[in-house]
C-alpha positions in Angstrom: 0.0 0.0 0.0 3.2 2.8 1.4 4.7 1.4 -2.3 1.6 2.5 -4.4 1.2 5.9 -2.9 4.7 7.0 -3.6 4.5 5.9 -6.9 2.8 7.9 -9.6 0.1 7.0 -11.3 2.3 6.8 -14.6 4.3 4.1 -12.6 1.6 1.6 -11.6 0.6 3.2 -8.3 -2.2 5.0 -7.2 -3.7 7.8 -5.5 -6.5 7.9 -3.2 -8.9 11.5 -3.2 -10.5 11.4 0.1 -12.0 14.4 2.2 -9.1 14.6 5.0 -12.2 14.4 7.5 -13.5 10.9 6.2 -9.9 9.7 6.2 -9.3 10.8 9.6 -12.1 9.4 10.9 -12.1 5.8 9.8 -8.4 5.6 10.6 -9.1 6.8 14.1 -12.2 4.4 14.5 -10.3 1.4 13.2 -7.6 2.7 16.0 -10.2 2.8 19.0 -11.8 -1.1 18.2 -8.5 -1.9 18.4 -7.4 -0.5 21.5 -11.3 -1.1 23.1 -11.1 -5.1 22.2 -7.2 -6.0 21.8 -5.8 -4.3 24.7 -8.0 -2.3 27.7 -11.1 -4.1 28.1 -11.2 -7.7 29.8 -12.8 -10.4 28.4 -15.7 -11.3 30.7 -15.6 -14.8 30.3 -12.1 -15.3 31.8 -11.7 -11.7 33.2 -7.9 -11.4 31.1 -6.6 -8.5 28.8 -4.7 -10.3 25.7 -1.1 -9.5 27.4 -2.2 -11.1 30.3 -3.1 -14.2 28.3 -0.8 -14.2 26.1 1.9 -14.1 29.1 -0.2 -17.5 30.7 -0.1 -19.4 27.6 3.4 -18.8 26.8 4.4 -20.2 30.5 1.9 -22.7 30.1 4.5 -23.7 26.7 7.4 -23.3 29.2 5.8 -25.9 31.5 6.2 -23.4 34.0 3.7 -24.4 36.5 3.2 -24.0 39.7 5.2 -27.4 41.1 8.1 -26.6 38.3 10.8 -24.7 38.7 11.3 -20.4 38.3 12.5 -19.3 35.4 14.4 -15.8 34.3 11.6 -13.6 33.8 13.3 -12.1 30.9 12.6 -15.7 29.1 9.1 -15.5 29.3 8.9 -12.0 27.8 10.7 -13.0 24.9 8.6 -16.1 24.5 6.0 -13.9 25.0 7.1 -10.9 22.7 8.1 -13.2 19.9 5.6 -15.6 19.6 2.6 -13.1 20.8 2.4 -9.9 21.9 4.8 -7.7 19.5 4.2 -4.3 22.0 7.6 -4.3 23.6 9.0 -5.9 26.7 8.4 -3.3 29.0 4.7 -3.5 28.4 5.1 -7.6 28.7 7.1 -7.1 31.9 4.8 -4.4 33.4 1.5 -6.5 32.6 3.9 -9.2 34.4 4.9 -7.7 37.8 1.3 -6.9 38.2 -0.1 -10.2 37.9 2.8 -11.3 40.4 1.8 -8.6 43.2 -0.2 -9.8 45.9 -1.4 -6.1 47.1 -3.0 -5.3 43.3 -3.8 -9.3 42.8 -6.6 -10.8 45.1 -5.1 -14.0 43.4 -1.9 -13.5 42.0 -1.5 -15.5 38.6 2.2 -15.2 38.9 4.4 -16.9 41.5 7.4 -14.4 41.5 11.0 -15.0 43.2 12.8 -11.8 43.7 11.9 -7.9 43.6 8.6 -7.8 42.4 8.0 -4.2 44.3 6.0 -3.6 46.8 3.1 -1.3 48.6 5.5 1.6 49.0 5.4 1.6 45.5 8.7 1.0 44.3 9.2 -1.2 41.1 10.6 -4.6 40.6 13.7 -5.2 39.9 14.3 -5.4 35.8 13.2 -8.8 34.4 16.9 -10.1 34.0 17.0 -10.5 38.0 13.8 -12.1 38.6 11.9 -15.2 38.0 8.8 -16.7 37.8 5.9 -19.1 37.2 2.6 -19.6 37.4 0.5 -20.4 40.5 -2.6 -22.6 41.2 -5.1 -20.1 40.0 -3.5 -19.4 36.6 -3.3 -23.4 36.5 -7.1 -23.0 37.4 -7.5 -20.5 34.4 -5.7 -23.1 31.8 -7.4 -26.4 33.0 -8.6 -27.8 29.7 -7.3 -25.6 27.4 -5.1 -28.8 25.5 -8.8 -30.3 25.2 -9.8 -27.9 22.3 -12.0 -26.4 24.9 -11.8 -22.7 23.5 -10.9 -21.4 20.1 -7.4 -20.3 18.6 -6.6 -17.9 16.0 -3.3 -17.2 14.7 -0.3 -15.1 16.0 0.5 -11.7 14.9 2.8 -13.5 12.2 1.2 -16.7 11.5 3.7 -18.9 12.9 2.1 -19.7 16.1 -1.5 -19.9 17.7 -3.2 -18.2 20.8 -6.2 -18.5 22.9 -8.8 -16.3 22.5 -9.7 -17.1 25.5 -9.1 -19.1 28.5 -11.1 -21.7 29.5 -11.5 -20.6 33.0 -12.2 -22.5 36.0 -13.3 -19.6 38.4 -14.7 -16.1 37.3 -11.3 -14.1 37.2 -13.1 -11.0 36.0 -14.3 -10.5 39.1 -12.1 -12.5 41.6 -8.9 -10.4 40.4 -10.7 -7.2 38.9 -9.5 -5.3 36.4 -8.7 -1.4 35.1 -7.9 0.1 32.0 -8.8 3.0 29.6 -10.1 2.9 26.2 -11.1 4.7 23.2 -14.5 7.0 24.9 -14.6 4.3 27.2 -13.2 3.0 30.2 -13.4 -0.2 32.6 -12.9 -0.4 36.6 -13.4 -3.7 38.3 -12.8 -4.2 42.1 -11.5 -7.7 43.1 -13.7 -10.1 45.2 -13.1 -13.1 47.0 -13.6 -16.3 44.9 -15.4 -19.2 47.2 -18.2 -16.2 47.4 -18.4 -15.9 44.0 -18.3 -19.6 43.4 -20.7 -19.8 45.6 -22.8 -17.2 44.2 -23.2 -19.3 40.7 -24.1 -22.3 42.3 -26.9 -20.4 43.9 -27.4 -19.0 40.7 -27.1 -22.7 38.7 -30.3 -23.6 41.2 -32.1 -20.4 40.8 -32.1 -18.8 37.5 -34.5 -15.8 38.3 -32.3 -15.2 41.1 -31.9 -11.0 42.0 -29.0 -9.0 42.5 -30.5 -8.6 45.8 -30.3 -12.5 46.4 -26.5 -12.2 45.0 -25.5 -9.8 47.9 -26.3 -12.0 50.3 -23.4 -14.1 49.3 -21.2 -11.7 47.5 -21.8 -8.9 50.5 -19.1 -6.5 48.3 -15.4 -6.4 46.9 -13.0 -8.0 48.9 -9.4 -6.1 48.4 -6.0 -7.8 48.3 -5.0 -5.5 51.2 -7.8 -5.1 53.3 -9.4 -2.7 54.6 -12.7 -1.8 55.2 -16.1 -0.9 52.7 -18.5 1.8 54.2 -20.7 2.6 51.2 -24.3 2.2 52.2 -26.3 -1.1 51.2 -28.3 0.3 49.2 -25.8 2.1 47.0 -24.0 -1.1 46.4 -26.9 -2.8 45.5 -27.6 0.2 43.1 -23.8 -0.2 41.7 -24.1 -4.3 41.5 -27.6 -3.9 38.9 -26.8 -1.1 36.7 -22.7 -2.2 36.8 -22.0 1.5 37.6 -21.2 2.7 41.0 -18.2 3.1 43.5 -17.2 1.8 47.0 -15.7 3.6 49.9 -13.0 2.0 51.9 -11.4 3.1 55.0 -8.2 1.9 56.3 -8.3 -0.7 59.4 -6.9 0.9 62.3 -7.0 0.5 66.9 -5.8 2.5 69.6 -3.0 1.5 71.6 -3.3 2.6 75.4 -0.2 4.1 76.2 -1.1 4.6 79.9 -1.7 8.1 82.2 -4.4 8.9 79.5 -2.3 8.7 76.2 -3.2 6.6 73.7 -2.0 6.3 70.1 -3.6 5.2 66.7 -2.3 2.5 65.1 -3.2 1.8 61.3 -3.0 -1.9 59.9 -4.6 -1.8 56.6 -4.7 1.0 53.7 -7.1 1.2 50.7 -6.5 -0.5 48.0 -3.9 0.9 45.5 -2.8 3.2 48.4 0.8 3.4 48.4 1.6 3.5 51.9 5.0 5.9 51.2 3.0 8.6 49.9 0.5 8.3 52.6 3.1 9.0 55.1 4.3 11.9 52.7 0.2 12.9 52.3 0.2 13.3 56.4 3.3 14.5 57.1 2.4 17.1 54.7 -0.6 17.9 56.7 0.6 18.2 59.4 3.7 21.0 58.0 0.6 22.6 56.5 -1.1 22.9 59.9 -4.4 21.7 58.0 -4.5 18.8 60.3 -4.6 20.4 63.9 -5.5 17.0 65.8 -2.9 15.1 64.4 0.6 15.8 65.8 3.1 13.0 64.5 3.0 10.1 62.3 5.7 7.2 61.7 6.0 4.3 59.7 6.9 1.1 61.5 6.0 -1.1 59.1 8.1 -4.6 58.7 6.6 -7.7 56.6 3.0 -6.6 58.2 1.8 -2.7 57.6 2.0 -0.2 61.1 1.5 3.4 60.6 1.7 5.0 63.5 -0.6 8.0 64.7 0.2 10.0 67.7 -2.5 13.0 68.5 -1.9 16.8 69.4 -3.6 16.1 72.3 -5.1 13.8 75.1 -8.4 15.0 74.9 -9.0 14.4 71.4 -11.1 11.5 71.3 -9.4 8.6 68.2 -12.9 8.5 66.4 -12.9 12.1 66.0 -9.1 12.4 64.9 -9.7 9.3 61.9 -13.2 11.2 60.8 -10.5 14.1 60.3 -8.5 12.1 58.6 -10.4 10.2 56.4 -11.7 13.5 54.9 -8.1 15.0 54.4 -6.0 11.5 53.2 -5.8 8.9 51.2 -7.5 6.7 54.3 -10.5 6.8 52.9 -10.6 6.5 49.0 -13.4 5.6 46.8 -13.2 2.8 44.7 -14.8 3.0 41.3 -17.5 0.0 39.4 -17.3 0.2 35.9 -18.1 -3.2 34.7 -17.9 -2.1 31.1 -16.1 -5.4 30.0 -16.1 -7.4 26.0 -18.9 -9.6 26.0 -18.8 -13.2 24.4 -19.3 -11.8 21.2 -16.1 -9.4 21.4 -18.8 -6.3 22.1 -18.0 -3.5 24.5 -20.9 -3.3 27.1 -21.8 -2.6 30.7 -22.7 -5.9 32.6 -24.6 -6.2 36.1 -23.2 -8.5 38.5 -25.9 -11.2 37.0 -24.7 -10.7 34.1 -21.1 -11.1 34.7 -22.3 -14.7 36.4 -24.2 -15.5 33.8 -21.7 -15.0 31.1 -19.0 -16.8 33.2 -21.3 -19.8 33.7 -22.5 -20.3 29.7 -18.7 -20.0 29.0 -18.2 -22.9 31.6 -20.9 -24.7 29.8 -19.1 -24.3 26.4 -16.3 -25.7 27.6 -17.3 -28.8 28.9 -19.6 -29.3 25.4 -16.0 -28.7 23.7 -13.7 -30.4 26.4 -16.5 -33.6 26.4 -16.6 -33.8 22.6 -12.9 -33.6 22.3 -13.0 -36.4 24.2 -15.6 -38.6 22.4 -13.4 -38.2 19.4 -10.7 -39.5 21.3 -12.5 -42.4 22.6 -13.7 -43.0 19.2 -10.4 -43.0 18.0 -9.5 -45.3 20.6 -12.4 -47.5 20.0 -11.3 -48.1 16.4 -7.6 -49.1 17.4 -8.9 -51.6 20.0 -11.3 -53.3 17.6 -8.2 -54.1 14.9 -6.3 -55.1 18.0 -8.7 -57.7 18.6 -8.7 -59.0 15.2 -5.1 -60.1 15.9 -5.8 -62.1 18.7 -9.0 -63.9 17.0 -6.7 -64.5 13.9 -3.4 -64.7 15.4 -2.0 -67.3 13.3 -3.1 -65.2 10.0 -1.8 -62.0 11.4 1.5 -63.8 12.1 2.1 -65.7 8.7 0.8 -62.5 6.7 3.2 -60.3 8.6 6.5 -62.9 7.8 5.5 -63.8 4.1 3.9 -60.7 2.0 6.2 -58.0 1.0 3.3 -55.4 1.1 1.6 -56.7 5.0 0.1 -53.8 5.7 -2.1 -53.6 2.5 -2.7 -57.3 2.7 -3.7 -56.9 6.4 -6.1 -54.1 5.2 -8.0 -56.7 2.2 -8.2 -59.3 4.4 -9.8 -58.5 7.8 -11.5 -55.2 6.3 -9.4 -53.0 7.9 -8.6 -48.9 8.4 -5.6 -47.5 7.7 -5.4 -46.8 11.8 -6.2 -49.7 12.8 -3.4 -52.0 10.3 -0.3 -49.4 11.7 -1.9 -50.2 15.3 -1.5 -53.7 14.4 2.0 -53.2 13.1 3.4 -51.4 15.4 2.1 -54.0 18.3 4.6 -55.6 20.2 5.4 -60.0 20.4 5.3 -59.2 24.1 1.6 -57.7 23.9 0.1 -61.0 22.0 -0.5 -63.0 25.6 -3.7 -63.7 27.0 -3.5 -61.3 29.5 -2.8 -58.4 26.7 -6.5 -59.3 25.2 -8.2 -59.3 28.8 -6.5 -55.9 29.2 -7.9 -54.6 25.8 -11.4 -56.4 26.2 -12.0 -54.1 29.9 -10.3 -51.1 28.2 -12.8 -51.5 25.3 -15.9 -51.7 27.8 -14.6 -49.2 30.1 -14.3 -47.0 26.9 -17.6 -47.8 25.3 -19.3 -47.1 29.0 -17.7 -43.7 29.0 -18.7 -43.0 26.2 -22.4 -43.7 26.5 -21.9 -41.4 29.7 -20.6 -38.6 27.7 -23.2 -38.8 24.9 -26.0 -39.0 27.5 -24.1 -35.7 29.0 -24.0 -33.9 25.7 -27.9 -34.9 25.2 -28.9 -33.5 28.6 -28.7 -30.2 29.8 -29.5 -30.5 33.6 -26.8 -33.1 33.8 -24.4 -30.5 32.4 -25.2 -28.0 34.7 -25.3 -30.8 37.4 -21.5 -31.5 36.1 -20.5 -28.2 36.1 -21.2 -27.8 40.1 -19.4 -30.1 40.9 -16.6 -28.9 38.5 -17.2 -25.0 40.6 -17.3 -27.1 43.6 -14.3 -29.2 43.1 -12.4 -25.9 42.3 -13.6 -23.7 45.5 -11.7 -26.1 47.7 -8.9 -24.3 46.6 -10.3 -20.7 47.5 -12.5 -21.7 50.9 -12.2 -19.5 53.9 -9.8 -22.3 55.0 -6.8 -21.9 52.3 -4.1 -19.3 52.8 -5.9 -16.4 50.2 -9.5 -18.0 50.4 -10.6 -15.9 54.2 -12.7 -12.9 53.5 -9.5 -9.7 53.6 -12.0 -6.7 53.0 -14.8 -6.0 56.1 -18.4 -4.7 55.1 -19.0 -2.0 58.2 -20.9 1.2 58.3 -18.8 4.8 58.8 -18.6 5.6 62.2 -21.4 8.6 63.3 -19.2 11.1 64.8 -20.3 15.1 63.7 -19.3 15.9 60.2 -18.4 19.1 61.3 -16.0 18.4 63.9 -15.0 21.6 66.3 -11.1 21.7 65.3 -10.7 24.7 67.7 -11.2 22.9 70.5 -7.9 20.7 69.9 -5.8 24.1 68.6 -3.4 25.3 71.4 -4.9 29.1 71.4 -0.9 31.2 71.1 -0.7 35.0 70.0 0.8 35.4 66.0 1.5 38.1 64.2 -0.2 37.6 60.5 1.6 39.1 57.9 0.6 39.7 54.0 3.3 41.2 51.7 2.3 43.4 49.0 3.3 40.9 46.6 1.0 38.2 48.4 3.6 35.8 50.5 2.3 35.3 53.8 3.2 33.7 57.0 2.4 33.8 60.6 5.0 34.8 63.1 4.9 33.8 66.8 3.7 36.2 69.3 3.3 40.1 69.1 6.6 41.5 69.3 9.2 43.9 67.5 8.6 43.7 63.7 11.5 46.2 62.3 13.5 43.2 61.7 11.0 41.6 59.2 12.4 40.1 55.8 11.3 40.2 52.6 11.9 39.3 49.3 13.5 41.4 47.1 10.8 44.7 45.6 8.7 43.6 48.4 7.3 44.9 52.0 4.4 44.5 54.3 0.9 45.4 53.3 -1.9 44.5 55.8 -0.1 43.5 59.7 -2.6 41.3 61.9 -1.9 40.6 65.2 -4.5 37.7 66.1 -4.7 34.3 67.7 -4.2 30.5 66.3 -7.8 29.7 66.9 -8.8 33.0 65.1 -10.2 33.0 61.5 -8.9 36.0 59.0 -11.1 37.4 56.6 -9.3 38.8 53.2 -11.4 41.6 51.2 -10.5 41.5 47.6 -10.9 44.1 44.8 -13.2 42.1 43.1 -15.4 42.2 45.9 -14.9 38.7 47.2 -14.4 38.0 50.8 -11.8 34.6 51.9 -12.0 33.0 55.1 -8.7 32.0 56.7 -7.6 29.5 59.1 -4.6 31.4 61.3 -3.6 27.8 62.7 -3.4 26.8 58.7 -1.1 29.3 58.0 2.5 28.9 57.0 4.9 29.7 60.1 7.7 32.6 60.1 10.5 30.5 58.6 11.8 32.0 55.4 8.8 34.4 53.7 5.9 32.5 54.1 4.1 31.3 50.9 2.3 32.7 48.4 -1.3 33.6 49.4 -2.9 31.8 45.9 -2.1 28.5 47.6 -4.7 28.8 49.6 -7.6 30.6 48.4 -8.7 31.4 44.5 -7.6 35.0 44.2 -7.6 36.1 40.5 -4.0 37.6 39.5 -5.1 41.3 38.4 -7.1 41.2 42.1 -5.4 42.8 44.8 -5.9 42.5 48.5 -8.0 45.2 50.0 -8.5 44.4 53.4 -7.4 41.3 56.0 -8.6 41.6 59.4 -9.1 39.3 62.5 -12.9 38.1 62.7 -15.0 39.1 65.2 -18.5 37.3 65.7 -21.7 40.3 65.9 -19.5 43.3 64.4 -20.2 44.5 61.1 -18.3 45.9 58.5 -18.6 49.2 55.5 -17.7 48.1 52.5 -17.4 50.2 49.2 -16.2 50.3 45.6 -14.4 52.3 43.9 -17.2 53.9 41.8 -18.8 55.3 45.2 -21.4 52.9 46.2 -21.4 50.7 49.5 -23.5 49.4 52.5 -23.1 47.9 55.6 -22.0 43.9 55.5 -22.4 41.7 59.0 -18.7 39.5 58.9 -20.7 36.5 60.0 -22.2 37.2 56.5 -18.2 37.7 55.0 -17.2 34.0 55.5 -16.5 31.6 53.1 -16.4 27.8 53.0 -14.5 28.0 50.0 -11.7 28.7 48.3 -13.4 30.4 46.0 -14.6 33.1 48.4 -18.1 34.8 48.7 -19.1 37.7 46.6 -19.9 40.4 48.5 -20.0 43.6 46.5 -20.2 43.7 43.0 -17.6 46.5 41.6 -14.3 47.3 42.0 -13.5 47.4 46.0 -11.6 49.6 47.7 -12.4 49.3 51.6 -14.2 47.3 54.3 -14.0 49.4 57.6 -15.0 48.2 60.0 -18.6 49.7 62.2 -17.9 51.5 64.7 -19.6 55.0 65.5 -22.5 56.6 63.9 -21.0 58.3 61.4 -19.2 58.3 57.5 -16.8 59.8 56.3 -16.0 59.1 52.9 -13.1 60.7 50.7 -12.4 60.8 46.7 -9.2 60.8 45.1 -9.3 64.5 44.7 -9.6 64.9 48.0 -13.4 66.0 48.9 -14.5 64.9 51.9 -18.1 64.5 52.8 -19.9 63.3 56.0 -23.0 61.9 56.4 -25.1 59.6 59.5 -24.6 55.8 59.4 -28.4 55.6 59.9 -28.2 56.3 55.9 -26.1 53.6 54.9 -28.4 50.3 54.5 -27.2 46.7 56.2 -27.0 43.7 53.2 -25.7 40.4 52.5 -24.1 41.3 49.2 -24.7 43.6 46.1 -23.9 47.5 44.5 -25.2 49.4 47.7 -26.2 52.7 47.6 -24.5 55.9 46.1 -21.8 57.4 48.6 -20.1 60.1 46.7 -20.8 62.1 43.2 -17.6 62.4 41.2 -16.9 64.4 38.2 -13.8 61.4 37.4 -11.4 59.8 39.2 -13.5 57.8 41.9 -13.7 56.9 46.0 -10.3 56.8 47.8 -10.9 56.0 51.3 -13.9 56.0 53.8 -14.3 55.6 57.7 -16.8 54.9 60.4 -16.3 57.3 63.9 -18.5 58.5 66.6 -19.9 61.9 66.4 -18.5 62.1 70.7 -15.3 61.1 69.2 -14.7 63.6 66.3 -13.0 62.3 63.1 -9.2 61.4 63.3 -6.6 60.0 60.7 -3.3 58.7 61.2 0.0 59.6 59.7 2.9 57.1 59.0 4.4 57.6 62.1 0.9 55.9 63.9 0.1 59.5 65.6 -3.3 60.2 65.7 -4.6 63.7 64.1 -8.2 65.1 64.2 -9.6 66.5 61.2 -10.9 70.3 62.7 -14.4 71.4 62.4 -15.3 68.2 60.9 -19.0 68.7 61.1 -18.5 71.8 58.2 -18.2 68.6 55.7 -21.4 67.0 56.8 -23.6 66.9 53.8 -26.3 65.0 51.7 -25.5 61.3 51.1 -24.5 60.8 47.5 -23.3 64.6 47.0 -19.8 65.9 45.8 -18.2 67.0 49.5 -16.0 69.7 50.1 -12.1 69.9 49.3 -10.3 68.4 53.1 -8.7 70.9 55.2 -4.6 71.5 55.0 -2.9 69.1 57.0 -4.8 66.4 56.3 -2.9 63.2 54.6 -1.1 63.8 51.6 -1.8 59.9 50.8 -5.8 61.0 50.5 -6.7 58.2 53.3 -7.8 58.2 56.7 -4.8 55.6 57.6 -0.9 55.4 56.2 -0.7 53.1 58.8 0.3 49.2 57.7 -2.4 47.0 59.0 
């Protein structure tokens, strides 16, 4: 084809016109069946992507079975990769090592000797160091598949032939699960434990209209290969199990140790599933720099063969349910686990199979095979049959055989004409043996013939009845579970079913938070960190260009609220933030603050006081901070147009000030209270727009501070009283050459 598009037409070749769109998109669809049916959706008959069983069959040639002994792992992928599964060997290896780990396998397919990884998530060692070979269950998975029970098709190259699919003694799909994205599509399997699900189709062999309901009472939910425990609701998995869609949520398995005098420590046994138990430790640790874990005060790993995470809390008082609740919500202890049984039905179709449905696929597969394993051996006994009936011939003609055999240069033809032979049947006869022509040698045939014949009878009446196939298959499913009961080394139920524990969702962290004075400090270019106590500040750092903006001296169990020009307000944790060392971090990290938005306002809040906010086009109104806080990163919008201030209430009067510097003072009583919105007009400008306004007490008179933190009335202040929304009066000299009532940082 490459030959007759670089050739001209003149030359023998040709060219294809095609609209690029067409082309495109019948290339790319040919590229997505592909990846959908040869390589990231299992098979639900014996639950196996085609590396996976192209890797089993090519140790099943090795004779690598589970009694036999290990062999380099870098032989089986090039078996593997020359024979099936041209992708390269770090795909082979990969699909390998997986199948050989017993915290992603339920029932590892691959017994591995050497560095196969392990939870912390660190890879194996490369293939040229470790070995292999297959275990019980894969044996379990290949049972039958010499016995033409399941179709073959050609290698990538012709030279060879695969499976297309195993025969399957236990459904794999399920017992070991399975993951992988496709083209638009994707499939998520959990594993579950096999004697459950064995049992399950045995139920379901008895009871065809049995429900999904019916299911869970023997298949209660997934069973993970490292424990843990599933607190998803009944009802939601029984949702997930019809439609094949759903998820699960599992918690990690943990107790207290009692340490005496009061203290007690956590101690976690168990993680989720595919929860790498390194980066958990990183996960916490990082929590706990980040202060956004305040009950938690240390974590270790003392893991050996057996997983121990260690939990030690801030405090005494905090009571272990309410520090895990904490934790499950912030870590990786608590994951959800996704149901997508979107899997290749028998027919090589893509679709999304209910937990019947899986079942029932897995048990007509079953049935298949033994049709095709019990034929294949009819023919054999057939076959059989005919060689034992020319046998006999020889010992009812002996003498004829004999003389035939010694006289006639052509025996085997002459054999052929005169007993009415097969061609089978005269090389039988040839090839037999002097020693093989006593008495005892025809007894021996005679029972083999009748033990044959009565076989056979048994297998045709098999074939012919349909209740004794189903009858045979039990016992085939029962047979096989003896090898996954609750009484072998992997068959005991790993995974507990249990119910989340009911403590408060909203948990009262403050409580637990050692109450300490900081100073909070926000740089103008938006780094900020939390200094201990309320002392000297001259000595501050800063990065380079950069100085203080807004100076809060506060609390740890204080919250912060940050007014931004856009007119959003952020909540802040002061025990979350960043301590003193080096120049704090950068305030984005922690709440969604647009970068042309500047900071307008941060202040300490204070529960029943209120606060004046106002924009820059001379509107505002009077905002309660209960009303200012935020559950999310995102803020709350609180005035809509560009901000400039949110002073806070205290007095009963305004003052508010443009940028050229006309004052005007009006009664609070004119200002209305809101949740959020424009407000009311403040101030008419001609241009330019509001620079600064304040709340004082009439008692009081109105003040402003210089630089220097000294305090300065403004005199005759009640000359600039006016109508609310009017022009004002140019300030008196002396007041602030800055055009605000404070050049004070804070």
């Amino acid at each position: 084809m490459a030959d007759d598009i670089t050739r001209t037409p003149e030359e023998g070749g040709r060219i294809v016109e095609e609209p690029i769109g067409e082309a495109l998109s019948k290339r790319y669809l040919a590229y997505a069946l592909s990846t959908i049916t040869s390589r990231a959706l299992p098979d639900v008959r014996d639950g196996l992507k085609p590396v996976h069983r192209r890797v089993l069959y090519a140790m099943r040639r090795l004779n690598l079975t589970a009694d036999a002994a290990f062999r380099k792992s870098a032989k089986v992928v090039g078996d593997v990769m020359g024979d099936y599964h041209p992708h390269g060997d770090q795909a082979i290896y990969d699909a390998m090592v997986r199948l050989a780990q017993d915290f992603n396998s339920r029932y590892p397919l691959i017994d591995g000797q050497g560095n196969f990884g392990n939870i912390d998530g660190d890879s194996a060692a490369a293939m040229r160091y470790t070995e292999s070979r297959l275990t019980k269950a894969a044996e379990a998975l290949l049972e039958g598949i010499d016995e033409d029970a399941v179709d073959f098709r050609p290698s990538y190259d012709g030279s060879k032939e695969e499976p297309m699919v195993l025969p399957a003694a236990f459904p794999n799909l399920l017992a070991n699960g399975a993951s992988g994205i496709a083209v638009g599509m994707a499939t998520n399997v959990p594993p579950h434990n096999a004697a459950e699900l064995i049992d399950a189709c045995l139920h379901l062999i008895d009871n065809t209209k049995a429900t999904t309901e019916d299911l869970l009472k023997i298949i209660p939910g997934p069973d993970f290969p490292t424990g843990g425990i599933v607190v998803e609701p009944p009802e939601n998995i029984l949702d997930a199990y019809e439609t094949g869609r759903g998820g699960f949520r599992v918690r990690a398995r943990w107790h207290t140790e009692d340490l005496g005098r009061g203290m007690w420590r956590v101690v976690v046994t168990e993680v989720p599933y595919l929860v790498q138990k390194s980066k958990l430790i990183e996960q916490l640790a990082g929590l706990i720099e980040a202060k956004k874990t305040p009950l938690l005060g240390d974590v270790r790993d003392e893991s050996a063969e057996d997983i121990r995470l260690v939990l030690e809390p801030k405090a005494r008082t905090v009571e272990p349910e309410v520090l895990m609740e904490s934790l499950f919500k912030l870590s990786a202890l608590e994951t959800r686990i996704s149901l997508n049984m979107n899997v290749l039905d028998a027919d090589g179709a893509p679709r999304v199979m209910s937990l019947k449905d899986v079942l029932r696929a897995f048990l007509d597969h079953r049935r298949d095979v033994l049709q095709r394993r019990t034929e294949f051996r009819l023919k054999k006994i057939a076959a059989r049959l005919d060689v034992l009936a020319g046998l006999l011939i020889v010992y009812l003609n002996l003498d004829e055989v004999i003389r035939i055999i010694r006289n006639e240069d052509e025996p085997k033809a002459k054999l052929i004409q005169r007993f009415k032979l097969n061609e089978v049947q005269a090389e039988a006869i040839l090839n037999t043996r002097l020693r093989q022509l006593r008495k005892l040698e025809e007894m021996e045939i005679r029972r083999e013939d009748a033990a044959l014949r009565e076989e056979q009878a048994d297998l045709q009446g098999l074939l012919a009845d349909t209740r004794k196939q189903w009858r045979r298959i039990s016992g085939e499913l029962k047979e096989t579970r003896k090898a996954f009961g609750p009484g072998t080394s992997w068959g005991k139920r790993r995974s507990e079913l249990g119910t989340a524990s009911e403590v408060p969702t909203e948990i009262d962290v403050e409580a637990f938070i050692v109450r300490e004075p900081v100073t909070v400090i926000l740089s103008e270019k938006g780094w900020i960190r939390a200094l201990k106590g309320h002392g000297d500040l001259s000595n501050l750092q800063f990065k380079e260009g950069d100085h203080a903006q807004h100076i809060v001296r506060c609390e740890t169990t204080d919250k912060l609220l940050l007014f931004a020009s856009d007119g959003r307000a952020f909540t802040l944790d002061v025990h979350k933030l960043p301590g003193g060392r080096g120049h704090g971090e950068p305030i984005r990290l922690s709440i969604e603050l647009g970068d042309i938005d500047e900071v307008v306002a941060l202040f300490r809040y204070e529960d029943g006081a209120k606060r004046f906010v106002a924009s820059h086009e001379g509107y505002g109104f009077v905002v309660a901070e209960s009303e200012m806080l935020a559950s999310k990163r995102s803020g709350k919008q609180i005035l809509n147009g560009r901000a400039m201030q949110a002073a806070k209430v205290e007095g009963d009067q305004v003052a508010v000030i443009g940028e050229r510097k006309k004052l005007l003072i009006f009664p609070l009583t004119e200002l209305p209270e809101m949740t959020r919105g424009k407000g009311v007009k403040l101030q008419s400008y001609h241009d330019r727009g509001l620079a600064d306004v304040k709340v004082f007490a009439k008692d009081e008179g109105l003040t402003w501070e210089d630089s220097a933190g000294r305090v300065r009335a403004v005199p005759e202040w009640k000359d600039f009283r006016g109508k609310r929304g009017s022009a004002g009066k140019v300030a008196p000299k002396g007041f602030s050459r800055s055009g605000r009532f404070s050049d004070v940082i804070g």
